[in-house]
CHARMM-style PDB file with segment names, atoms N, HN, CA, C and O in Angstrom:
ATOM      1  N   UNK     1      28.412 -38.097  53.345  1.00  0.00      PROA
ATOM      2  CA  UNK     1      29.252 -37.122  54.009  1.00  0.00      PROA
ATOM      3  C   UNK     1      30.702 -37.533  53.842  1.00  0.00      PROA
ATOM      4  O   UNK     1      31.256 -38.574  54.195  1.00  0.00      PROA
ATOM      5  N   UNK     2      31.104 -36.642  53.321  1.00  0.00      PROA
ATOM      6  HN  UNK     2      30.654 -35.796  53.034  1.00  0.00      PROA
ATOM      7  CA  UNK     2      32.883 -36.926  53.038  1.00  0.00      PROA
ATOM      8  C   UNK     2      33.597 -36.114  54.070  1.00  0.00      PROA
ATOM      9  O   UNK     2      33.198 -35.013  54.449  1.00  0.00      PROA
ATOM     10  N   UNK     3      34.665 -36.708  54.501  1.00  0.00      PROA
ATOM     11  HN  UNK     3      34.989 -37.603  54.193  1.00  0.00      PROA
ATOM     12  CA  UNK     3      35.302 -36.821  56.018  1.00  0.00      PROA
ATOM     13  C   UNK     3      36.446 -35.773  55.036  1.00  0.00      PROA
ATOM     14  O   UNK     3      36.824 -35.850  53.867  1.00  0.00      PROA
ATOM     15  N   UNK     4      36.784 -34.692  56.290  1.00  0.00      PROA
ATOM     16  HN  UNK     4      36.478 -34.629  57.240  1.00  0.00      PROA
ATOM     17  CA  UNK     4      37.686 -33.647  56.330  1.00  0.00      PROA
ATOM     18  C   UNK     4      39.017 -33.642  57.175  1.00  0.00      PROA
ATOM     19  O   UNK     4      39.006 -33.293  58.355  1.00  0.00      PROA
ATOM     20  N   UNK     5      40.058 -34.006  56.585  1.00  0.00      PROA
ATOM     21  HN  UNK     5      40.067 -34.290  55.626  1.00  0.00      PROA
ATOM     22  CA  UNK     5      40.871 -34.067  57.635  1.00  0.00      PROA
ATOM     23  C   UNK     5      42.036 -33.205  57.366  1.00  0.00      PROA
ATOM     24  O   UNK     5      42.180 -33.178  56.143  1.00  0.00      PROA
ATOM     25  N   UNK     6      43.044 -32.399  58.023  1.00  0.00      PROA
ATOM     26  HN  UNK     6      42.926 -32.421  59.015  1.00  0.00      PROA
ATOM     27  CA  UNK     6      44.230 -31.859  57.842  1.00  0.00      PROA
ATOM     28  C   UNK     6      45.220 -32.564  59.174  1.00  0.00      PROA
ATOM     29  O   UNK     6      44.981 -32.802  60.358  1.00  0.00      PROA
ATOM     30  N   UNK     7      46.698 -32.782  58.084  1.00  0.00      PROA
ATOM     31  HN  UNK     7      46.892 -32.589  57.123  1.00  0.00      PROA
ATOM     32  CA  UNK     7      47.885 -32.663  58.774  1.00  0.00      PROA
ATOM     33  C   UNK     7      48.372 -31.943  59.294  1.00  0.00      PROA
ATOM     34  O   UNK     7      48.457 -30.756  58.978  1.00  0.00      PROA
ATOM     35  N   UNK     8      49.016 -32.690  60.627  1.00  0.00      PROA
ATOM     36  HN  UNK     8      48.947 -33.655  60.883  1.00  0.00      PROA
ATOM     37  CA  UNK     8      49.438 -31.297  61.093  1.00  0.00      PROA
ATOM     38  C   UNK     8      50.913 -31.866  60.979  1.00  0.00      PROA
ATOM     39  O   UNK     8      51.152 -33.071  60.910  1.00  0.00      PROA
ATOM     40  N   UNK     9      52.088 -30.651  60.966  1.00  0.00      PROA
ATOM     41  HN  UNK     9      51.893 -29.671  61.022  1.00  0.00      PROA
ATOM     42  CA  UNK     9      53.381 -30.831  60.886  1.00  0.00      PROA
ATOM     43  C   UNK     9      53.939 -29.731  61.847  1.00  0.00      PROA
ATOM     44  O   UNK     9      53.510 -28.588  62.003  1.00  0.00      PROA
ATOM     45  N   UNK    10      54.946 -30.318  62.425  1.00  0.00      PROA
ATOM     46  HN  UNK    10      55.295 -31.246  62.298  1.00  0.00      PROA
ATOM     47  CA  UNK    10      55.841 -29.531  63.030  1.00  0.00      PROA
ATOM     48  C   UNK    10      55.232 -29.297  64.746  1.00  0.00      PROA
ATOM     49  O   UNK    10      55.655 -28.567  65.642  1.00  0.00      PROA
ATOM     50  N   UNK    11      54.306 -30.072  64.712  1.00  0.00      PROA
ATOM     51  HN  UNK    11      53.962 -30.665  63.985  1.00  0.00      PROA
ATOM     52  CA  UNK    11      53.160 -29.508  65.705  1.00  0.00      PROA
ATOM     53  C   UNK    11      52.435 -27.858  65.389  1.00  0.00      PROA
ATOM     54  O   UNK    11      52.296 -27.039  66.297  1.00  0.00      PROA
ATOM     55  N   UNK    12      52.213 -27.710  64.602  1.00  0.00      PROA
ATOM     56  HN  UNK    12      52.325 -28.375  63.864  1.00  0.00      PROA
ATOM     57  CA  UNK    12      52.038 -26.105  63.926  1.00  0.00      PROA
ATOM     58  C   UNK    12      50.557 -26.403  63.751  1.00  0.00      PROA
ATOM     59  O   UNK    12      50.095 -26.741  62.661  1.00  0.00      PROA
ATOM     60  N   UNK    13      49.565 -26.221  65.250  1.00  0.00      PROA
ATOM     61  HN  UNK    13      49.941 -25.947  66.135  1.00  0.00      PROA
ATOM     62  CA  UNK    13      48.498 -26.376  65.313  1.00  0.00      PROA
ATOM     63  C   UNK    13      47.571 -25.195  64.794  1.00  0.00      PROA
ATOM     64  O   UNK    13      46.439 -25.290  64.318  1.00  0.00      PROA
ATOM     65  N   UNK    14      48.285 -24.137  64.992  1.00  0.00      PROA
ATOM     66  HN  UNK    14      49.204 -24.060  65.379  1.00  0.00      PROA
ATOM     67  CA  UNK    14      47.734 -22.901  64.531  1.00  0.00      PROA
ATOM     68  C   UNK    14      47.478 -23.208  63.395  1.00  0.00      PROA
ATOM     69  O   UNK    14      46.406 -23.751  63.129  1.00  0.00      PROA
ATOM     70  N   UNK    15      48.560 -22.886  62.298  1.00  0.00      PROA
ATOM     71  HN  UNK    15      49.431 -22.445  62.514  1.00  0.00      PROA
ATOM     72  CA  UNK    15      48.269 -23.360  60.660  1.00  0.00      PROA
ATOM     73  C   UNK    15      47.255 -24.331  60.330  1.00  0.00      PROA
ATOM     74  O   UNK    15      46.392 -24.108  59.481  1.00  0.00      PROA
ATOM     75  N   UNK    16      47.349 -25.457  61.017  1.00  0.00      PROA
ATOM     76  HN  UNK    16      48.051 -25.638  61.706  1.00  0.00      PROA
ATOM     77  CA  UNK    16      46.369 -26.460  60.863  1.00  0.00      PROA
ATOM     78  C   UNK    16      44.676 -26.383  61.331  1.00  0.00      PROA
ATOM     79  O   UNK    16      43.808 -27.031  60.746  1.00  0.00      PROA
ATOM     80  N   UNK    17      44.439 -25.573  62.356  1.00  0.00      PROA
ATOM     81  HN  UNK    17      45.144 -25.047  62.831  1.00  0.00      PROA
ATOM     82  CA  UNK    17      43.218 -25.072  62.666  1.00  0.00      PROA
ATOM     83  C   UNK    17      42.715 -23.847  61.624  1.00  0.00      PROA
ATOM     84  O   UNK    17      41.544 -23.468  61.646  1.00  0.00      PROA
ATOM     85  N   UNK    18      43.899 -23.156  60.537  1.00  0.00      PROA
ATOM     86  HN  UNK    18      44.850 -23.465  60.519  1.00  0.00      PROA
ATOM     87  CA  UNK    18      43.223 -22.581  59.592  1.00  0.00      PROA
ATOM     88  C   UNK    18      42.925 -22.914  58.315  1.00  0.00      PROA
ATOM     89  O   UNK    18      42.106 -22.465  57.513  1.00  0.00      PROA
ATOM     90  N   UNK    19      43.961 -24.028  58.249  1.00  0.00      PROA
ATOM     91  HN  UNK    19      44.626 -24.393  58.900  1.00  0.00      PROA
ATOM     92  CA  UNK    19      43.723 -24.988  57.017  1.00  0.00      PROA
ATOM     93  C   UNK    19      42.113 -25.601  57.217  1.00  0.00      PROA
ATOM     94  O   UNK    19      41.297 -25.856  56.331  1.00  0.00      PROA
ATOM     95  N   UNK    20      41.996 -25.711  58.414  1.00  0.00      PROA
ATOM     96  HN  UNK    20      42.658 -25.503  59.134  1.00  0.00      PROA
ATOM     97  CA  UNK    20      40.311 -27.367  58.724  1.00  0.00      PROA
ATOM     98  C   UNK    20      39.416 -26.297  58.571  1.00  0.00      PROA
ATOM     99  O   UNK    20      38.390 -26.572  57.948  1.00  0.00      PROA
ATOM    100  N   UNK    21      39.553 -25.020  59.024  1.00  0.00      PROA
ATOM    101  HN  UNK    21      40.386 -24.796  59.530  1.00  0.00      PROA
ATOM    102  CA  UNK    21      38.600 -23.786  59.108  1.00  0.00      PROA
ATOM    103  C   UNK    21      38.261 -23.506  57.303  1.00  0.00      PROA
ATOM    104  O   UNK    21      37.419 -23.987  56.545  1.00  0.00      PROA
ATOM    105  N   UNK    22      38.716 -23.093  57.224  1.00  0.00      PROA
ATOM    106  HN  UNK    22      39.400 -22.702  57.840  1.00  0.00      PROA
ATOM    107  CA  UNK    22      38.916 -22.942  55.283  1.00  0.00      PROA
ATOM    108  C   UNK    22      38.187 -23.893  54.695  1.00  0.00      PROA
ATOM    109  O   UNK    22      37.218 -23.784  53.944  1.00  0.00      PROA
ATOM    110  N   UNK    23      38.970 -25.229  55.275  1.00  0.00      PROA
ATOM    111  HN  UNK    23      39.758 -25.318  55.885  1.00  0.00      PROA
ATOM    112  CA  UNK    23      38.515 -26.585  54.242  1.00  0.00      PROA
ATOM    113  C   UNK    23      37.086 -26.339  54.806  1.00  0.00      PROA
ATOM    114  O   UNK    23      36.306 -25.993  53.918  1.00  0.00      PROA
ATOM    115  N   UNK    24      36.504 -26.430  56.123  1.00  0.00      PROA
ATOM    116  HN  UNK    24      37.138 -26.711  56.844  1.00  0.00      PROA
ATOM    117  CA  UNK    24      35.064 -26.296  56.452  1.00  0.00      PROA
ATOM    118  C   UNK    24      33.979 -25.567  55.402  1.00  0.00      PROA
ATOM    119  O   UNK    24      33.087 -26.016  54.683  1.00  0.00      PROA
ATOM    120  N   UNK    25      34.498 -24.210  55.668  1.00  0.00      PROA
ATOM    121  HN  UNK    25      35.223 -23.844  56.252  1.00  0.00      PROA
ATOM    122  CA  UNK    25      33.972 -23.238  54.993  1.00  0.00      PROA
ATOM    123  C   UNK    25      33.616 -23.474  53.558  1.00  0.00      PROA
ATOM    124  O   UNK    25      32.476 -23.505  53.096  1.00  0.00      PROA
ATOM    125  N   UNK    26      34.595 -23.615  53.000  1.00  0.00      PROA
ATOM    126  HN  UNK    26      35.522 -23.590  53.375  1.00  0.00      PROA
ATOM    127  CA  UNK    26      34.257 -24.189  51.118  1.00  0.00      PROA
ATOM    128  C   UNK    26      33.642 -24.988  50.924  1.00  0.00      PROA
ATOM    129  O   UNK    26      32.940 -24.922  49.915  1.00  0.00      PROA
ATOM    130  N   UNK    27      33.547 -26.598  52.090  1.00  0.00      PROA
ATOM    131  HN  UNK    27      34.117 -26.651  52.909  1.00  0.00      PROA
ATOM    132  CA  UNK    27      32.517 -27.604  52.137  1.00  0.00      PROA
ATOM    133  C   UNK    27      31.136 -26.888  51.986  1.00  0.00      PROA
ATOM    134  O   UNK    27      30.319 -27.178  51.112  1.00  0.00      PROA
ATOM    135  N   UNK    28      30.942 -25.773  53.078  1.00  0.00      PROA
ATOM    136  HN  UNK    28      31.606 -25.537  53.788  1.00  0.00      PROA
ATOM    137  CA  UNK    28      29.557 -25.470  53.059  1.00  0.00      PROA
ATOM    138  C   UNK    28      28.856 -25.968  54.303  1.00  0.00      PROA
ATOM    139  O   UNK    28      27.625 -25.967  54.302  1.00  0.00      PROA
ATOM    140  N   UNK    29      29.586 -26.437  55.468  1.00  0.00      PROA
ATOM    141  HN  UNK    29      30.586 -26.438  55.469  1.00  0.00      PROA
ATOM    142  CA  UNK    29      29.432 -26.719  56.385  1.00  0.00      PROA
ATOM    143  C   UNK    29      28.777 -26.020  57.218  1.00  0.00      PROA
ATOM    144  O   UNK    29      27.858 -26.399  57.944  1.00  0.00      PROA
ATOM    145  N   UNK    30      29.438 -24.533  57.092  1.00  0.00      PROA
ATOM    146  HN  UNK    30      30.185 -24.225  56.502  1.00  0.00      PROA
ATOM    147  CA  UNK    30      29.308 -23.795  58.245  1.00  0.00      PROA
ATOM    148  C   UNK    30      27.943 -23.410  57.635  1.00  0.00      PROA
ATOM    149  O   UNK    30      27.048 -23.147  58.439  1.00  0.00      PROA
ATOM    150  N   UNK    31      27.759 -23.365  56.741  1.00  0.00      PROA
ATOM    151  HN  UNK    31      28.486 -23.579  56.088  1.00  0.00      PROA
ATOM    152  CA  UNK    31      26.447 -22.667  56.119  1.00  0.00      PROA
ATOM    153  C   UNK    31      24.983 -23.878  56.179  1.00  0.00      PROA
ATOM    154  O   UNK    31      23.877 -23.469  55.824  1.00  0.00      PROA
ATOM    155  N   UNK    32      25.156 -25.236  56.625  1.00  0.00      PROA
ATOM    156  HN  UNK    32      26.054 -25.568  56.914  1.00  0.00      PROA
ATOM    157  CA  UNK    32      23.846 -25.958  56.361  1.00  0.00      PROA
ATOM    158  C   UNK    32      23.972 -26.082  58.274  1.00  0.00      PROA
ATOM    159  O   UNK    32      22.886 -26.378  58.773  1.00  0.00      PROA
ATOM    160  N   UNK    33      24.933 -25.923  59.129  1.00  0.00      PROA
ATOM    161  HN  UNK    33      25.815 -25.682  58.724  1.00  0.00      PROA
ATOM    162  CA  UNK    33      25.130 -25.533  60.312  1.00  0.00      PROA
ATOM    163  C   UNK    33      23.637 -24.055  60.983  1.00  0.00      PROA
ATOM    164  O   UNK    33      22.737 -24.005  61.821  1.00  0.00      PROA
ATOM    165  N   UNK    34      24.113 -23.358  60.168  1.00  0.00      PROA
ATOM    166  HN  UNK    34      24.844 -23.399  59.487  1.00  0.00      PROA
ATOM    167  CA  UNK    34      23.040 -22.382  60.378  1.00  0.00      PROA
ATOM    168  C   UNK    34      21.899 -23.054  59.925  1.00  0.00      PROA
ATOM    169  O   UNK    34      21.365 -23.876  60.670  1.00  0.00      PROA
ATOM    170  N   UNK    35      21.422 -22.811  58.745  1.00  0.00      PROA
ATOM    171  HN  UNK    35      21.856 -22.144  58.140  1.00  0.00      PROA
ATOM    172  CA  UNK    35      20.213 -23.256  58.171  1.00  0.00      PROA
ATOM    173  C   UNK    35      19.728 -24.150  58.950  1.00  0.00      PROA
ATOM    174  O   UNK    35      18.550 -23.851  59.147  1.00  0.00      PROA
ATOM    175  N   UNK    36      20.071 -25.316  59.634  1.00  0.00      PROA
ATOM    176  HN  UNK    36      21.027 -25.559  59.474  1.00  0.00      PROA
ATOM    177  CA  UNK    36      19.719 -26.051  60.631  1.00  0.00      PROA
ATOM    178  C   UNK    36      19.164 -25.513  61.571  1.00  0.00      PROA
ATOM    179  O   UNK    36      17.988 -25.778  61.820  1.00  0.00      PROA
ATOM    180  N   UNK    37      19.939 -24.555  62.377  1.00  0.00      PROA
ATOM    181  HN  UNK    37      20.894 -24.340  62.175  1.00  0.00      PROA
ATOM    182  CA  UNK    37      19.526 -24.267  63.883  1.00  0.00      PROA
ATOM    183  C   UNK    37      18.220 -23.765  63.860  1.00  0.00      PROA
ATOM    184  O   UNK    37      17.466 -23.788  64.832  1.00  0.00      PROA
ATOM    185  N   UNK    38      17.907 -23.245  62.596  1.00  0.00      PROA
ATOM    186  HN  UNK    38      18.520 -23.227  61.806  1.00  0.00      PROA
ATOM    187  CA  UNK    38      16.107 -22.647  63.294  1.00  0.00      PROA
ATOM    188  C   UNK    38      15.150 -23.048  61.984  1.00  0.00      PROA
ATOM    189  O   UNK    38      15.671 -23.203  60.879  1.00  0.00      PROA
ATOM    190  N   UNK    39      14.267 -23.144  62.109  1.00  0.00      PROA
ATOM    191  HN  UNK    39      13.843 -23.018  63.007  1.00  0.00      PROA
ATOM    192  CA  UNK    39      13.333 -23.696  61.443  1.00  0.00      PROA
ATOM    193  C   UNK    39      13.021 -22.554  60.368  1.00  0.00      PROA
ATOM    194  O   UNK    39      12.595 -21.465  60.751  1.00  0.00      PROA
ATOM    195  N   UNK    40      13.267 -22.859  58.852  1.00  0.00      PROA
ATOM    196  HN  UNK    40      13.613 -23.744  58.541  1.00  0.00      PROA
ATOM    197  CA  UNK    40      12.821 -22.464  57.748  1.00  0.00      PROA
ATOM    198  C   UNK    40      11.446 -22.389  57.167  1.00  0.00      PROA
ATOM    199  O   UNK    40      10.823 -23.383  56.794  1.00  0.00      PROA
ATOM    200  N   UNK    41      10.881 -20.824  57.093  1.00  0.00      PROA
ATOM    201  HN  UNK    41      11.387 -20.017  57.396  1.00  0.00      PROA
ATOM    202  CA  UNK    41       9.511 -21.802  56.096  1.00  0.00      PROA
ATOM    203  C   UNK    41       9.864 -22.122  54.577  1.00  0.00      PROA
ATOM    204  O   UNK    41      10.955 -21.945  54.036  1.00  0.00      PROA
ATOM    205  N   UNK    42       8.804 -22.585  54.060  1.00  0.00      PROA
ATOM    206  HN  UNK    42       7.917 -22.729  54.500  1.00  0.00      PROA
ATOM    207  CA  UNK    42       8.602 -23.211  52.924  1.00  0.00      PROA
ATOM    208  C   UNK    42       9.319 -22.102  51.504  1.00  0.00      PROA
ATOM    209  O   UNK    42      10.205 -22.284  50.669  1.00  0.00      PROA
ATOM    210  N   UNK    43       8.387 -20.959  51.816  1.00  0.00      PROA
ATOM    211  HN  UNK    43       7.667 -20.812  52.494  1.00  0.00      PROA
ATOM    212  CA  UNK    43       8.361 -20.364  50.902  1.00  0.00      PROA
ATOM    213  C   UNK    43       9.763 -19.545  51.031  1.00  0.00      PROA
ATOM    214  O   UNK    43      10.306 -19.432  49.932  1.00  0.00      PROA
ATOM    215  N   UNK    44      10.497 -18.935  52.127  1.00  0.00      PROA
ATOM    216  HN  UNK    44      10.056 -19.027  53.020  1.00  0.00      PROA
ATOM    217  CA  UNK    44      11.820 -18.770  52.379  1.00  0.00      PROA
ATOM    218  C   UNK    44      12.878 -19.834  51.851  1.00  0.00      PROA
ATOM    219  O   UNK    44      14.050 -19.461  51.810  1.00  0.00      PROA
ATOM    220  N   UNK    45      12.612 -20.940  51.501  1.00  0.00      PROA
ATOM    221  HN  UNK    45      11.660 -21.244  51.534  1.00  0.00      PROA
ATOM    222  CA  UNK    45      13.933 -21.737  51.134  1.00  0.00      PROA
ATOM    223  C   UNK    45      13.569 -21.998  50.049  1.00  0.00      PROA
ATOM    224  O   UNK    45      14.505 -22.630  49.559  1.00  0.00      PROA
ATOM    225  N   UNK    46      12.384 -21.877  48.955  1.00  0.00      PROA
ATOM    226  HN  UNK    46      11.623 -21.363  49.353  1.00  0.00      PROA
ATOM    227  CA  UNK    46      12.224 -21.118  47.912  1.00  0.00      PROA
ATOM    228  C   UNK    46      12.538 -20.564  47.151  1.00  0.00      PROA
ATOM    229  O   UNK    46      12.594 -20.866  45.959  1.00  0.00      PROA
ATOM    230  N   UNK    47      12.970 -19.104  47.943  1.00  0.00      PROA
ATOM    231  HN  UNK    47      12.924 -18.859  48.911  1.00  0.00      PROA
ATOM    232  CA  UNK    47      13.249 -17.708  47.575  1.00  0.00      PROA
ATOM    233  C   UNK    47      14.852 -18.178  47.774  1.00  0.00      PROA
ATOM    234  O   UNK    47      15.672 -18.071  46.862  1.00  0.00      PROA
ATOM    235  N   UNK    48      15.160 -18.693  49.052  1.00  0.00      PROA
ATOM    236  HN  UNK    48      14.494 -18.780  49.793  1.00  0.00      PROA
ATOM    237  CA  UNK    48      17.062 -19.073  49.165  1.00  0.00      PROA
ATOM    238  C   UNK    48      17.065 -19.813  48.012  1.00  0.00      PROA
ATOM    239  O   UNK    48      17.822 -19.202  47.257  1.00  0.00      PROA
ATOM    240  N   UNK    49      16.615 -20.856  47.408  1.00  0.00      PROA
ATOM    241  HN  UNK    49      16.001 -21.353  48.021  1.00  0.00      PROA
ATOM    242  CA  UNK    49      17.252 -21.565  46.483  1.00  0.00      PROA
ATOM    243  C   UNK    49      17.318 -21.085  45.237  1.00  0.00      PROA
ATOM    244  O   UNK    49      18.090 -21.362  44.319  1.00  0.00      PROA
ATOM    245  N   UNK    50      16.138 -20.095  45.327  1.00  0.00      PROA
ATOM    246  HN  UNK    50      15.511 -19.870  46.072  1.00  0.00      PROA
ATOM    247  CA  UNK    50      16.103 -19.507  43.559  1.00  0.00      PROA
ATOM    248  C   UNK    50      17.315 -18.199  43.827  1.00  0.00      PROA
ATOM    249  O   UNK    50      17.852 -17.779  42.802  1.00  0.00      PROA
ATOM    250  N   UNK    51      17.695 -17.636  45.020  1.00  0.00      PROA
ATOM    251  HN  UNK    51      17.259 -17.977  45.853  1.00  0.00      PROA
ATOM    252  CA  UNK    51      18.786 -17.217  44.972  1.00  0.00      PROA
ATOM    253  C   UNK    51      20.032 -17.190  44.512  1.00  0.00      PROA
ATOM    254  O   UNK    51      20.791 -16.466  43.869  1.00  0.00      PROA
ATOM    255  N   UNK    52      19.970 -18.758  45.336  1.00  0.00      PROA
ATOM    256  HN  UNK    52      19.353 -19.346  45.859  1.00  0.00      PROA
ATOM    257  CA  UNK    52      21.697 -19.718  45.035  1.00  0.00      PROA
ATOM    258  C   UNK    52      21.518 -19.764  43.754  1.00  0.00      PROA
ATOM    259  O   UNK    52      22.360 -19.105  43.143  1.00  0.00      PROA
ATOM    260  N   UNK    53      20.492 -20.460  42.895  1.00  0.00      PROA
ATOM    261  HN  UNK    53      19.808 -20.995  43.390  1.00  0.00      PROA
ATOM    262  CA  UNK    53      20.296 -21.073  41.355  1.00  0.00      PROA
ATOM    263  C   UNK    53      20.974 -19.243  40.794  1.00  0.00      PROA
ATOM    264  O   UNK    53      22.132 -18.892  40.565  1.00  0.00      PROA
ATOM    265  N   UNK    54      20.178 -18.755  40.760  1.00  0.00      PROA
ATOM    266  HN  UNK    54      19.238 -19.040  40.947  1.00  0.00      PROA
ATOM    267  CA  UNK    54      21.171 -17.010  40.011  1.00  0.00      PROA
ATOM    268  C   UNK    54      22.378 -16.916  40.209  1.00  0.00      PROA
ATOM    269  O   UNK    54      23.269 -16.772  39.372  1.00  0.00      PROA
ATOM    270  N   UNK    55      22.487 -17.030  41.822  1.00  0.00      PROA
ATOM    271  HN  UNK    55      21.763 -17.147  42.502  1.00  0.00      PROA
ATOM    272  CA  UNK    55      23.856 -16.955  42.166  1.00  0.00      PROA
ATOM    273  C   UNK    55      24.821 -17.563  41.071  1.00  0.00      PROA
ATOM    274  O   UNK    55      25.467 -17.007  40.183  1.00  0.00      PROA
ATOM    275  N   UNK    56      24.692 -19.015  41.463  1.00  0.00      PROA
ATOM    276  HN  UNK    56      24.167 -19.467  42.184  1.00  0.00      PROA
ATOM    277  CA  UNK    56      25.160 -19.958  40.527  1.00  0.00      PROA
ATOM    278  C   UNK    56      25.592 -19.683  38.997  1.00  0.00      PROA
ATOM    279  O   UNK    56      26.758 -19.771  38.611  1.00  0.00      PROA
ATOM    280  N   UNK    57      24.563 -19.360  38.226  1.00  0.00      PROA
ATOM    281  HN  UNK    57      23.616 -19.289  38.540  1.00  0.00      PROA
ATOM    282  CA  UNK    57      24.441 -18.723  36.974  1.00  0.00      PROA
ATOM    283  C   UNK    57      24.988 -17.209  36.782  1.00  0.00      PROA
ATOM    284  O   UNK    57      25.347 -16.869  35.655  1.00  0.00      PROA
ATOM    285  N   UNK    58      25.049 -16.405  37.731  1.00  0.00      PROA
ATOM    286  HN  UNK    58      24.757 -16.681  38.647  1.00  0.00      PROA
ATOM    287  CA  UNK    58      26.004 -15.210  37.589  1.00  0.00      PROA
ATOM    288  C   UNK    58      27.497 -15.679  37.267  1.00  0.00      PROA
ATOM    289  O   UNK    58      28.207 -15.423  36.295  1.00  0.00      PROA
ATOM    290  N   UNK    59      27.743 -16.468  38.435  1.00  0.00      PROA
ATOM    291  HN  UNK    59      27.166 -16.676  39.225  1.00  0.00      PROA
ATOM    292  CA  UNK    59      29.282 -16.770  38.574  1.00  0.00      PROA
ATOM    293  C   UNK    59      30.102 -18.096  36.973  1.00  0.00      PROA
ATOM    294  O   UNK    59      31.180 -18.160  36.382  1.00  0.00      PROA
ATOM    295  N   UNK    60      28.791 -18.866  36.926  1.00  0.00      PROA
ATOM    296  HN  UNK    60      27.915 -18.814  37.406  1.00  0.00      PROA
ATOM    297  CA  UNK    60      29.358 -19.638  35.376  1.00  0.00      PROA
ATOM    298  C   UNK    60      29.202 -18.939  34.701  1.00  0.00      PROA
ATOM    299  O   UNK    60      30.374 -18.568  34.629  1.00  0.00      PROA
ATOM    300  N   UNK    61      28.300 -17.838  33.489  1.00  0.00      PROA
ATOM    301  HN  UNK    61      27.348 -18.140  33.547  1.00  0.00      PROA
ATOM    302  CA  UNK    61      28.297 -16.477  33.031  1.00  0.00      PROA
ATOM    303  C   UNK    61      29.307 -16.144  33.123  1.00  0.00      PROA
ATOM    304  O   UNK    61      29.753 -16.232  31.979  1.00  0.00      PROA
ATOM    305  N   UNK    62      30.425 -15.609  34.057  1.00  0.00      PROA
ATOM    306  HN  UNK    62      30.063 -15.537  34.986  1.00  0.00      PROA
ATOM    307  CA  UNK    62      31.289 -14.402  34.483  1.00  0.00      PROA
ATOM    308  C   UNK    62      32.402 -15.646  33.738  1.00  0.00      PROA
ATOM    309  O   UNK    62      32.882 -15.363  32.641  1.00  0.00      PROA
ATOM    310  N   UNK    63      32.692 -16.728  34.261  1.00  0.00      PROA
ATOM    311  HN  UNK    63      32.302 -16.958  35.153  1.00  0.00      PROA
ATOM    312  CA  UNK    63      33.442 -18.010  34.148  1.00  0.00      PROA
ATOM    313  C   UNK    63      33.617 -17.837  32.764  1.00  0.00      PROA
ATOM    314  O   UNK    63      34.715 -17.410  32.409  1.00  0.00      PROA
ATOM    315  N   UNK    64      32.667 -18.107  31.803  1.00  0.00      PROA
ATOM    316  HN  UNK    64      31.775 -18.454  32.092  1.00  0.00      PROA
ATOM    317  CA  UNK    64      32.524 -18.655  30.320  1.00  0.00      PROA
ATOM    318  C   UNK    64      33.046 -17.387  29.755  1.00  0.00      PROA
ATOM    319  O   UNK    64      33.944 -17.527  28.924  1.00  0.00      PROA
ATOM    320  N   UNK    65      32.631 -16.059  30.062  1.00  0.00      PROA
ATOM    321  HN  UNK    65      31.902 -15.945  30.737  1.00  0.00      PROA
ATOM    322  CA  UNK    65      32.842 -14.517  29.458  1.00  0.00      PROA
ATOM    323  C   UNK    65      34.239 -14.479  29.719  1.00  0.00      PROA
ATOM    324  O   UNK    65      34.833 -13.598  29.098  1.00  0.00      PROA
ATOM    325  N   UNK    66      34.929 -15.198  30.473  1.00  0.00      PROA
ATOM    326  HN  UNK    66      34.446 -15.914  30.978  1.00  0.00      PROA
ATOM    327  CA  UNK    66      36.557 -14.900  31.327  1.00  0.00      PROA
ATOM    328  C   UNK    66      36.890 -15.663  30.269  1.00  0.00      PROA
ATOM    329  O   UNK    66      37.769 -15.078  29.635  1.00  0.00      PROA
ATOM    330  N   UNK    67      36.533 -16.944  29.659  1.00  0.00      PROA
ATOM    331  HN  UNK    67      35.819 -17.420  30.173  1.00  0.00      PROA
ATOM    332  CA  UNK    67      37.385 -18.221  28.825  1.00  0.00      PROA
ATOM    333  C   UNK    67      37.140 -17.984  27.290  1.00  0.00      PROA
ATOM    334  O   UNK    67      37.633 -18.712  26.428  1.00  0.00      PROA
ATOM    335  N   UNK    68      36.310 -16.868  27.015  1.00  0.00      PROA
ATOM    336  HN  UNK    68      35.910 -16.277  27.715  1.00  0.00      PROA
ATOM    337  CA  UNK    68      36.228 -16.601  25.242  1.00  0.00      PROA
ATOM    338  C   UNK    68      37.091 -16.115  25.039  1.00  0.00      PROA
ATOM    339  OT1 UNK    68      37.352 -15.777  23.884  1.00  0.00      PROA
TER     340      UNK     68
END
């Protein structure tokens, strides 16, 4: 687990609670947060992972087609 931290300046707590919010979010935090709270079956995290795996492969696809 790699530790998340933001500066704050100016005392400009606002800015800084949207910077840690953001940084959260892109970690993927908020998302293994859920997945946690209730119990998954087998064959559902399955189906989620062969999701993400497409997912995944749509977005490098789109990536590589953007860089020819």
């Amino acid at each position: 687990m790699k530790a998340i931290e933001v500066k704050v300046f100016d005392n400009d707590l606002e800015k800084a609670m949207r910077i840690l919010k953001k940084k959260i979010q892109n970690d993927g935090l908020f998302k293994r947060l859920k997945l946690k709270k209730s119990y998954e079956k087998p064959s559902e995290y399955r189906r989620r992972k062969e999701r993400e795996a497409v997912r995944r492969q749509r977005i490098a696809a789109s990536r590589a087609k953007r860089y020819r």
